[in-house]
C-alpha positions in Angstrom: 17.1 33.5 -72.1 15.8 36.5 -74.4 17.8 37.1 -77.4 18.4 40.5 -79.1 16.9 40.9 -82.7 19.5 41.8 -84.9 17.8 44.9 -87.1 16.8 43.5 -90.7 19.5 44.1 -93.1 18.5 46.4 -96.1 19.6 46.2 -100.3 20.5 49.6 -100.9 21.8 51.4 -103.9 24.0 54.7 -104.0 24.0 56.8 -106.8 27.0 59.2 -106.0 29.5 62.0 -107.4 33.1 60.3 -108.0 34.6 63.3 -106.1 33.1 61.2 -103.1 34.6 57.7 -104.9 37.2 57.0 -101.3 35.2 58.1 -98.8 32.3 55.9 -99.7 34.0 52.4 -100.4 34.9 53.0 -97.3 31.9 53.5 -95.3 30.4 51.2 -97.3 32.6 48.4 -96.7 31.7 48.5 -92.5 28.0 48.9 -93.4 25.5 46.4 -92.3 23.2 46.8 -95.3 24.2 45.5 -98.9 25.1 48.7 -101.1 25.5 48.8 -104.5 26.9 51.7 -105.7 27.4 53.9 -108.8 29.7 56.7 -109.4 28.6 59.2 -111.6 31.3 61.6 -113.3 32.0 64.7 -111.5 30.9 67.1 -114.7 27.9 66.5 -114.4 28.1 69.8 -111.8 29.4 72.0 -114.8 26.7 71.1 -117.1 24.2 73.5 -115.4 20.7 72.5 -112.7 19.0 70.8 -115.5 21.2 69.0 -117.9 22.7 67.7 -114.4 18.9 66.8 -113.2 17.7 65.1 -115.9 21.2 63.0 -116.3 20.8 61.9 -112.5 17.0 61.1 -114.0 17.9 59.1 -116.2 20.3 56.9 -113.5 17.4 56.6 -111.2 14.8 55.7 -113.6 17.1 52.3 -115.1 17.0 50.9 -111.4 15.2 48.2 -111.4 11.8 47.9 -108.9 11.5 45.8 -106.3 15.0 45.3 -106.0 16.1 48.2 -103.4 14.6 49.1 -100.2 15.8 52.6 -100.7 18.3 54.6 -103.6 20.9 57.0 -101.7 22.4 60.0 -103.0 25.2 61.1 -102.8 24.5 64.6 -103.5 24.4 68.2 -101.6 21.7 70.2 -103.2 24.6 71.5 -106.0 23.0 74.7 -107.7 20.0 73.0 -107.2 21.4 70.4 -109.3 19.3 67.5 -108.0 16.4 69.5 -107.1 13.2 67.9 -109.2 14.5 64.8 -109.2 11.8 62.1 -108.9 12.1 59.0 -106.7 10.6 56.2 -109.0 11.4 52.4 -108.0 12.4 53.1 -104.3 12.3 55.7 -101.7 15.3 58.3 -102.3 17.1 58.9 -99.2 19.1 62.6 -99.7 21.3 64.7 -97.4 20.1 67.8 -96.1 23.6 70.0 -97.4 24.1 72.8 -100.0 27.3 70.9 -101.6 29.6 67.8 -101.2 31.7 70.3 -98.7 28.7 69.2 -96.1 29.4 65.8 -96.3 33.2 66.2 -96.5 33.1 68.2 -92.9 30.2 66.2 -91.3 27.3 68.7 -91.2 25.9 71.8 -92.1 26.9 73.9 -89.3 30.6 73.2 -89.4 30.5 74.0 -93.0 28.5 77.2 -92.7 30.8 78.1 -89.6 34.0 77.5 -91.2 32.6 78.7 -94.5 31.8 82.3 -92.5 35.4 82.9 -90.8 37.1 81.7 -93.9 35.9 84.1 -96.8 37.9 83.4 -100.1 38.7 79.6 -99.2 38.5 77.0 -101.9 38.4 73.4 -100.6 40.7 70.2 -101.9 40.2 66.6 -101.1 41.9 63.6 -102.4 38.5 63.2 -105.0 38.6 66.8 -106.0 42.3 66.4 -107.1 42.3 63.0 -108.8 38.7 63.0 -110.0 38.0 67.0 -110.5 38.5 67.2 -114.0 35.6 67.4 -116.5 35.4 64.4 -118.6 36.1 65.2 -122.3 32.7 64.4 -123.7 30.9 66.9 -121.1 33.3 69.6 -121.8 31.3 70.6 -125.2 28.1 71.0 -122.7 29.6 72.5 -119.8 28.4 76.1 -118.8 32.3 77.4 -118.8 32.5 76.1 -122.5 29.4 77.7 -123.5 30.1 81.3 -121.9 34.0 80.6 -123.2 35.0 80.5 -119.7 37.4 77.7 -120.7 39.6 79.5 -123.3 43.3 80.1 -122.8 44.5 83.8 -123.1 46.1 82.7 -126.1 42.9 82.2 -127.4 41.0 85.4 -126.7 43.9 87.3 -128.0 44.4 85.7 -131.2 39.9 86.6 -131.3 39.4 89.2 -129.4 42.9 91.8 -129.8 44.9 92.1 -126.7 43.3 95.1 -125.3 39.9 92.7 -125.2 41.3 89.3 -124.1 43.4 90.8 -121.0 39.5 92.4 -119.7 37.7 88.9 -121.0 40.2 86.9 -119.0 39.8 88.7 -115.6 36.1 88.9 -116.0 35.1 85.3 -117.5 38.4 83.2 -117.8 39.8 83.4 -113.9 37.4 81.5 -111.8 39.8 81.6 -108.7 40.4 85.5 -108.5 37.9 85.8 -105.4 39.7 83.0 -103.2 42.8 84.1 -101.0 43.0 80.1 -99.5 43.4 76.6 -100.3 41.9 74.6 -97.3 42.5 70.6 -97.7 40.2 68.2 -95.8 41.8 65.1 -94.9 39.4 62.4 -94.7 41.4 59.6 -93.2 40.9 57.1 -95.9 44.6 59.0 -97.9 46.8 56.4 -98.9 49.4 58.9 -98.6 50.1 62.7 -97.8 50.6 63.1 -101.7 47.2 65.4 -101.9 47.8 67.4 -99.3 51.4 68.4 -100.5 49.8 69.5 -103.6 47.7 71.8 -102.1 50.1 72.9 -100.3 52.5 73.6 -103.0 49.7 74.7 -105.2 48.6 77.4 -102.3 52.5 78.8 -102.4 52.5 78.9 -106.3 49.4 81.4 -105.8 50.9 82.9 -103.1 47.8 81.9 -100.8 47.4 80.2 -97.9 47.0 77.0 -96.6 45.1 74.7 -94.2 44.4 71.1 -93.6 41.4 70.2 -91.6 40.4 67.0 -90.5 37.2 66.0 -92.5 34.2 64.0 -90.8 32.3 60.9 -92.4 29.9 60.5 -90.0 27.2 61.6 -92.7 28.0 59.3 -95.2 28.1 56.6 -92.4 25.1 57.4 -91.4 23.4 57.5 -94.8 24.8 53.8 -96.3 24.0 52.2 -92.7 20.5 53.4 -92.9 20.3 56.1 -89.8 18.2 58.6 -92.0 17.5 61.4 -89.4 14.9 63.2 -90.3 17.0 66.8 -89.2 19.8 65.5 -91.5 18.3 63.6 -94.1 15.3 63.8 -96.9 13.5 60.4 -97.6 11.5 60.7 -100.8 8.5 58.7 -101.1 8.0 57.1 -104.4 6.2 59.1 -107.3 7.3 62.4 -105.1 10.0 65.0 -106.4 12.6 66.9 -104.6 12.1 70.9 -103.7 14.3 73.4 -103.0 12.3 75.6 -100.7 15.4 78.3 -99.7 14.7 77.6 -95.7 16.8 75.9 -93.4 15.9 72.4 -94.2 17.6 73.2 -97.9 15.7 70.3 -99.3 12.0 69.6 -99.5 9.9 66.9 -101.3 6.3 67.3 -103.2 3.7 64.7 -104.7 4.1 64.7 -108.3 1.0 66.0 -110.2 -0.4 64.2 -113.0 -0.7 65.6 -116.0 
């Protein structure tokens, strides 16, 4: 009697934001590959494209060769925060998405569709509110720091006269002035409904509104147990970059050249 093959188990390593830090110990945990992973602060998105490139370098570059069958990311594209990033010891397997919302919702069209009918909405998950902050050694390099986006009113008064610090606030200091909504995506892996009731309370504060949808994990499922789809995922050969070529794809890769 024929017996089914099993498919070969992979190693694979994650490098991913800590925003994501629930969602994947989760998937990762019913995945039939061995993952080891590696969180990476979420600041690293305020620094700016290349400070946050060549930080997420730097993390690919100390994986060891020979050890992985392929690195993961756990990135979306992120102000082309990861593009020319260079897959050294492994192939680097990336999701096709503009931002962590992607993943969050499942895929790019039910981002961009909800995205579309829901101008002004700023998105919370459990990672965003426990893990959002910037962490206190990246603050000094952060693009809000450097542009003074992070000074208290208080602050620009006491520099700037009051006249000048009410018109500096508006225009630099108050980062949520174009959103109208707080939308919370509940991922199912919430030990509790604590995050949700504080974007809903944080929503009435601000007088906006408020929605919970029901996130989707079916692309961080799919990444961490290995179903790279060429439609929904980028596999980066070894000694290639990633692109950002501005088409549909969002994500591209090139053969490095030597120089």
């Amino acid at each position: 009697m024929a017996h089914s093959q099993e498919p070969a188990s992979m190693r694979l390593r994650l490098v991913a934001c800590e925003v994501l830090y629930r969602e994947f110990c989760h998937v990762v945990a019913s995945s039939p590959h061995t993952v080891d992973i590696e969180f990476v602060a979420k600041g690293l998105h305020d620094l700016g494209a290349e400070p946050m490139r060549s930080r997420l370098q730097a993390v690919l570059d100390c994986i060891p060769e020979g050890v992985y069958d392929a690195v993961l990311l756990g990135y979306g594209l992120c102000n082309n925060g990861i593009a020319g990033l260079v897959a050294t010891t492994a192939p680097l397997v990336v999701p096709r998405a503009h931002d962590c919302m992607t993943l969050f919702l499942g895929s790019r069209q039910r981002y961009e569709e909800y995205f579309h009918t829901h101008p002004g909405v700023y998105f919370k998950t459990s990672g965003w509110i426990e893990r959002g902050g910037i962490a206190e050694d990246l603050m000094p390099q952060t693009v809000q720091h450097r542009v003074g986006m992070d000074r208290t009113y208080t602050e620009l008064v006491e520099k700037y006269g009051e006249d000048n610090a009410e018109y500096l606030y508006e225009m630099l200091c108050d980062t949520t002035r174009n959103y109208s909504q707080f939308t919370f995506i509940e991922m199912g892996v919430e030990p509790d409904d604590r995050f949700e009731q504080q974007t809903g309370r944080e929503a009435q504060e601000r007088g906006w509104k408020f929605e919970k949808v029901q996130g989707d994990l079916r692309l961080l499922r799919k990444l961490v147990n290995g179903e790279w789809d060429p439609e929904e995922f980028l596999t980066v050969p070894p000694g290639h970059r990633i692109t950002a070529p501005l088409d549909s794809h969002i994500i591209a890769s090139e053969k490095c050249v030597e120089l």
